[in-house]
N, C-alpha and C positions, 0 to 999 in steps of 0.2 A: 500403486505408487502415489505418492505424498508429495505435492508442490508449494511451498510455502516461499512468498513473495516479501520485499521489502517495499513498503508504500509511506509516504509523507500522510500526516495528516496536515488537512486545509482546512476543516472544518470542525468546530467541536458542537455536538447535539445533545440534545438531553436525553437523560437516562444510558446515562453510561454507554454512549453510541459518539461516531464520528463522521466523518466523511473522509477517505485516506484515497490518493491518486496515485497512478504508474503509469508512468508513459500517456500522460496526456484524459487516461480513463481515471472519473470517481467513483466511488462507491463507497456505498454507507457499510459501517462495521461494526461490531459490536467490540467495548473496549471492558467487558468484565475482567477479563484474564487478566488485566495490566495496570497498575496501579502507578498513580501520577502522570499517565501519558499526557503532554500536551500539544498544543498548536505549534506544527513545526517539525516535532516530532518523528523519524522514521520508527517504522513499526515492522514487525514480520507479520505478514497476513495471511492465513489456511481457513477458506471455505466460512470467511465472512466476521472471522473471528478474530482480533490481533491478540496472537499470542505472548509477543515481550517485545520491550523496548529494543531500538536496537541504533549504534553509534551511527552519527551520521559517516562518520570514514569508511568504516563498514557495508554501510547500507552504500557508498556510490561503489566500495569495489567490488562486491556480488554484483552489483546492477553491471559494472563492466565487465564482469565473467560473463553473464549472461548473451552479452552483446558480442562478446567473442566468442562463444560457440552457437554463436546464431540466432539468439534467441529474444524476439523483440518484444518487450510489454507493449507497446504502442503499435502492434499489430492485436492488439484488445481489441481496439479501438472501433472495429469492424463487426466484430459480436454484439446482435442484438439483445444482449443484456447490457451493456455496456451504458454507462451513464456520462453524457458528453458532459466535457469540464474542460474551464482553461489550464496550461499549465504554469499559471504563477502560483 
């Protein structure tokens, strides 16, 4: 099974990488797959990679499906891979 997330990027990195957040967790990404993504930006994100751009109106109603069948990003937060970050 295949989970693919909607995250903000806050951060732009060199060499075609980013730093994109959910629920309060960062993490760095790779932004090969997506061309012109920028700062601001939601993005769909699978296993480190952002696949495509994706609407910001978009990106908050998946995030509130999510949140209505239970399902918290910001319970990430507790995973030690997780990379703490604000959420501005």
């Amino acid at each position: 099974m295949c989970l693919a997330l909607p995250a903000r990027i806050v951060e732009l990195l060199d060499g075609e990488r980013c730093r994109a957040e959910l629920g309060g967790v960062r993490k760095e990404i790779s932004l090969a797959l997506v061309d012109g993504a920028a700062l601001g930006d939601y993005v769909i994100v699978h296993v480190g990679y952002a696949l495509t751009r994706l609407d910001p109106a978009e990106a908050e109603r998946t995030l509130a499906l999510f949140a209505e069948a239970g399902l918290d990003p910001a319970a990430a937060r507790d995973h030690p891979d997780a990379e703490r970050g604000s959420s501005t």
